[in-house]
C-alpha positions in Angstrom: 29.2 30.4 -64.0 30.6 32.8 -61.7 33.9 31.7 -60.2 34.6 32.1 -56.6 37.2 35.0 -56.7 39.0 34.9 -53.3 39.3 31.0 -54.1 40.6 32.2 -58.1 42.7 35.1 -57.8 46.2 33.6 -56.7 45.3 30.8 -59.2 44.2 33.2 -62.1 46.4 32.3 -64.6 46.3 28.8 -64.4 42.3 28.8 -64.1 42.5 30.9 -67.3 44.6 28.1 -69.2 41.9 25.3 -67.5 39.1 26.9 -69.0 40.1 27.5 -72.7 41.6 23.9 -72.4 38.3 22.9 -71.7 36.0 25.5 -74.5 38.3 23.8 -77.0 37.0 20.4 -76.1 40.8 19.3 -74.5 39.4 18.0 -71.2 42.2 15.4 -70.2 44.8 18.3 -70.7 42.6 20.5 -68.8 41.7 18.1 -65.9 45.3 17.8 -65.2 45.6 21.8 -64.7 42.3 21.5 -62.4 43.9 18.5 -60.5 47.0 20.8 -59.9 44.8 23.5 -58.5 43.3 21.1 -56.0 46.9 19.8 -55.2 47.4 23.7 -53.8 43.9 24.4 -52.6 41.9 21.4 -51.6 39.0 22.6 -50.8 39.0 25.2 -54.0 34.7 24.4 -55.2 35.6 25.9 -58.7 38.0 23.4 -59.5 36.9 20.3 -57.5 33.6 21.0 -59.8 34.8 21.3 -63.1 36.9 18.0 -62.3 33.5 16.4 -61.4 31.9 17.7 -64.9 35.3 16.9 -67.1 35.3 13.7 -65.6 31.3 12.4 -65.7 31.9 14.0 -69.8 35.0 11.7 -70.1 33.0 8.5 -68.2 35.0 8.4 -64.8 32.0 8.5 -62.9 32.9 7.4 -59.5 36.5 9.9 -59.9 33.4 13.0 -60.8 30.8 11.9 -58.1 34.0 11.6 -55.6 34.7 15.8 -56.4 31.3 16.5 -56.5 30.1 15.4 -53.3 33.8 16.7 -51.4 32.0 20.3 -52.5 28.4 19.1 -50.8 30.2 18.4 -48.0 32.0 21.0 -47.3 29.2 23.4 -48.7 26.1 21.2 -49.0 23.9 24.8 -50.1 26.0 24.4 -53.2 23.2 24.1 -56.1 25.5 24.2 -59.3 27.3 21.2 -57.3 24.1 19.6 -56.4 22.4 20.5 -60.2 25.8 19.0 -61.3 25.8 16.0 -58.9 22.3 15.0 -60.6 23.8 15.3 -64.1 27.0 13.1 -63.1 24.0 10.8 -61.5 22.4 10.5 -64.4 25.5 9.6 -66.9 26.4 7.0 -64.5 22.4 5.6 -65.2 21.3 6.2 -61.8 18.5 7.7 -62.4 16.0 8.1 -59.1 19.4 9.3 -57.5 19.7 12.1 -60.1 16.0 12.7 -60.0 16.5 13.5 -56.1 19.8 15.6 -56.8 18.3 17.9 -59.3 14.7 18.4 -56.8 17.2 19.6 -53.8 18.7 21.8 -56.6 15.5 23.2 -56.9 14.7 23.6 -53.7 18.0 25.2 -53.1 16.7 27.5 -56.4 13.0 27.3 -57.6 13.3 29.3 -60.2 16.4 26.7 -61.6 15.0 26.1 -65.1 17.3 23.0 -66.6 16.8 21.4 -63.2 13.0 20.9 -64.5 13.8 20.2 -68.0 16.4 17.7 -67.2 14.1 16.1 -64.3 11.5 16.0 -67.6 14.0 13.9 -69.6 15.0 11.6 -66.9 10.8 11.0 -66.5 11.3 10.4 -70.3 13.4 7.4 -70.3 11.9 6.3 -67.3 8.5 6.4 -69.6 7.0 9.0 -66.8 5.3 10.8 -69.4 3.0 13.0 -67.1 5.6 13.3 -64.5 7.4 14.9 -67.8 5.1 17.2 -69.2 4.3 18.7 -65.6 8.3 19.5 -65.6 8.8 20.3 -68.9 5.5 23.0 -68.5 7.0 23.8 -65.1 10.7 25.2 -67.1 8.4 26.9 -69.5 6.6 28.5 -67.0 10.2 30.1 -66.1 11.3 30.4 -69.9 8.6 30.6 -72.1 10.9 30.0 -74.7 12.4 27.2 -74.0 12.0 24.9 -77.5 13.7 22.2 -76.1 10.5 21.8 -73.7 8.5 22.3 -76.5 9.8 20.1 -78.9 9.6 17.2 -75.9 6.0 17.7 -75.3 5.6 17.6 -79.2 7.0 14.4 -78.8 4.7 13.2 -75.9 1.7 14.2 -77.4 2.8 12.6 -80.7 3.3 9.4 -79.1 0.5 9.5 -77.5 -1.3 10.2 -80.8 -2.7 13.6 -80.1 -1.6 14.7 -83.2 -3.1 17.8 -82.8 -1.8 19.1 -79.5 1.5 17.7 -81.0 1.6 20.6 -84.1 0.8 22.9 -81.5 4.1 22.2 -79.6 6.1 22.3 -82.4 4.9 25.4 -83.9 5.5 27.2 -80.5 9.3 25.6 -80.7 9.8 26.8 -84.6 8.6 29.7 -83.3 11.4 30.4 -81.0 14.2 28.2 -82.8 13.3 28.1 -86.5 16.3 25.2 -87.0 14.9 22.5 -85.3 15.3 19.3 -88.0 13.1 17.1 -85.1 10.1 19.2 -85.3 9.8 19.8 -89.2 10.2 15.9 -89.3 7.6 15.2 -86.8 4.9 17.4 -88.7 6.1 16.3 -91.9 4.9 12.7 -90.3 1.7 13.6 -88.8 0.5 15.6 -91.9 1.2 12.4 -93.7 -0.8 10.5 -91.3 -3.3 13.1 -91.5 -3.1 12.4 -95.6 -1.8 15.7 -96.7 1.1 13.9 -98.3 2.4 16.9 -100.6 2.5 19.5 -97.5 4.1 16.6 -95.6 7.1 16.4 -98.3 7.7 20.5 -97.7 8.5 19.9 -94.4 10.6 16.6 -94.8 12.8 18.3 -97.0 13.2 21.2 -94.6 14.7 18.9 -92.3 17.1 17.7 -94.5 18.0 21.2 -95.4 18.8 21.9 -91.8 20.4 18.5 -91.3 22.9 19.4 -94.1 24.0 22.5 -92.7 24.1 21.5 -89.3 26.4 18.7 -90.5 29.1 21.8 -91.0 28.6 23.7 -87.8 31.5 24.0 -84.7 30.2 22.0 -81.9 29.0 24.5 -79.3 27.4 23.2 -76.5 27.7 25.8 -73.8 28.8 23.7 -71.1 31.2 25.9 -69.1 28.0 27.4 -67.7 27.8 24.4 -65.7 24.4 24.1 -66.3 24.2 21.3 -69.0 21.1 19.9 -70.2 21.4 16.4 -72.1 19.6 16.3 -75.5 16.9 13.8 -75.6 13.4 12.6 -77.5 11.2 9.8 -77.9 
């Protein structure tokens, strides 16, 4: 995210301690800097919005909705705040509020990619499967690439039993992320369903070996880009 210099600039140095506070995964330490930057500039977006993220991670959702919506009203074309708003929606469990949150994101930016594939995960747990797979094929539409889409509508169509247009999903998100454990599990169990039992135990045992070395990997989630995207299946 690009921060709001005129707002950052007298502020620099303590928004530079706020935001490695928060890489390194200290977010109570660095919500304390963010509330101080408020305390001196109110109406500051950057800051009000990273308190609204720190706190919906932490579980004070009404304290993040509260700093969130202070930026829509003050600036309601905001669409990190309102793509944000819909995330801090959706931790708190209210969904058809953060369904309508991240729609005026997109409205505010069609082209907003994790605004579709979160509105496809949200359609997910609501058991909106279509609804899903037109947003998840929307994002994909804007990021080919995108295996987290993919790897969803695998899981769609496998649920669905089309078993077939499920290995094609997956293949397209191996394709463009070759570490995804899901995926090699998922064919591993439709090959077995399929009885092909011996090419079924290849792929099962590729998962493993990418669960294992996952196991060791830093955490990193990517999430000062404001733009988070909440991991889901079926």
């Amino acid at each position: 995210m690009k921060l709001n210099r005129k707002q950052t600039k007298p502020l620099g140095k303590l928004f530079e301690q706020a935001i490695k506070l928060y890489l390194s995964g200290n977010l109570q330490e660095a919500e304390q800097l963010y509330k101080k930057i408020v305390k001196q500039q109110p109406t500051n977006q950057d800051a009000l919005l990273m308190l609204g993220v720190i706190n919906s991670q932490l579980g004070n959702h009404a304290v993040a909705l509260q700093s969130i919506r202070k930026i829509l009203e003050l600036h309601p074309d905001n669409v990190i705040a309102q793509y944000n708003l819909g995330n801090a929606l959706r931790r708190k469990g209210q969904l058809d509020e953060a369904i309508d949150s991240y729609q005026k994101a997109i409205q505010l930016t069609p082209d907003l990619v994790d605004a579709y594939y979160n509105l496809g995960c949200i359609y997910i747990e609501q058991g909106r499967l279509d609804d899903a797979i037109s947003s998840f094929q929307k994002a994909l539409q804007l990021k080919p690439t995108l295996f987290d889409a993919l790897c969803n509508l695998g899981n769609i169509h496998y649920k669905r039993g089309r078993l077939d247009d499920a290995l094609m999903y997956y293949d397209k998100a191996l394709q463009c992320n070759p570490h995804l454990a899901e995926a090699y599990s998922n064919i591993g169990n439709i090959l077995k369903d399929k009885g092909l039992a011996e090419k079924a135990k290849a792929y099962y045992q590729k998962a493993l070996q990418i669960k294992c070395v996952w196991a060791w990997m830093p955490i990193r989630d990517g999430r000062f880009r404001l733009l988070i995207r909440f991991p889901t299946g079926i």
